[in-house]
N, C-alpha and C positions, 0 to 999 in steps of 0.2 A: 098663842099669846092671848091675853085676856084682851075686852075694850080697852081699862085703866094700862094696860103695859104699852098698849098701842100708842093710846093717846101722849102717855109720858114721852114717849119715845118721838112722833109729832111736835109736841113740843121743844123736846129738844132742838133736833133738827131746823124751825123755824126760828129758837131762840138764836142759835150759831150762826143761822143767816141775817138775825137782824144785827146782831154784833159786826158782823165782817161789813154790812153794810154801812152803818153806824160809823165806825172805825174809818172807812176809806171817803165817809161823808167827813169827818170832822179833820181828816186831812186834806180833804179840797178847802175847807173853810178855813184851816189856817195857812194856808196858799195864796188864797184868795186875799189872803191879811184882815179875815175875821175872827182875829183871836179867842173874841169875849164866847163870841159861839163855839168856837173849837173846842173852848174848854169845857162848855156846857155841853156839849157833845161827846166831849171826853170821860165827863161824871155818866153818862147815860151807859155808855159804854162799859163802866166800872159798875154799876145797877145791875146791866143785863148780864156781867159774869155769876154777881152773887147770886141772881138767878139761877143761872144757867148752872149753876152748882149744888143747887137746892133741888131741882128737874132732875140731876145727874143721881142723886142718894135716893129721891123717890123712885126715881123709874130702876135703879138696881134691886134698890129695896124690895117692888115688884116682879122684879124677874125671880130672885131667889128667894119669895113665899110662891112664887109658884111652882121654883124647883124643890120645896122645901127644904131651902138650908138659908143660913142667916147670909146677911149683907156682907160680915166681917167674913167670913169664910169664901164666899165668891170672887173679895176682892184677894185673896192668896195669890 
């Protein structure tokens, strides 16, 4: 694997855990009866999937120029 495949990959991995994190933070805060934050926490939340879906196409995308075949094809 290259640096770039590595690091994509790294990133993913830490993006998943700041989500899971995230996620079980902004349901203690509406537990707690802080709604307004839950939900600001809830958009964060909605933020780091688009992310974390943008990291998912580069970091494939990376794996299959390095096995040289395209994106569409690896996801078959």
């Amino acid at each position: 694997m290259t640096q770039r495949t590595e690091d994509l990959a790294a990133a993913r991995r830490l993006l998943l855990a700041l989500s899971e994190g995230l996620s079980k933070a902004g349901q203690l805060l509406f537990t707690a009866g802080l709604a307004d934050e839950g939900r600001t926490v809830s958009r964060m939340v909605t933020d780091l999937a688009a992310m974390r879906r943008s990291i998912r196409t580069a970091h494939n995308a990376a794996i299959a120029a390095e096995r040289g075949t395209t994106a569409t094809e690896d996801n078959r």
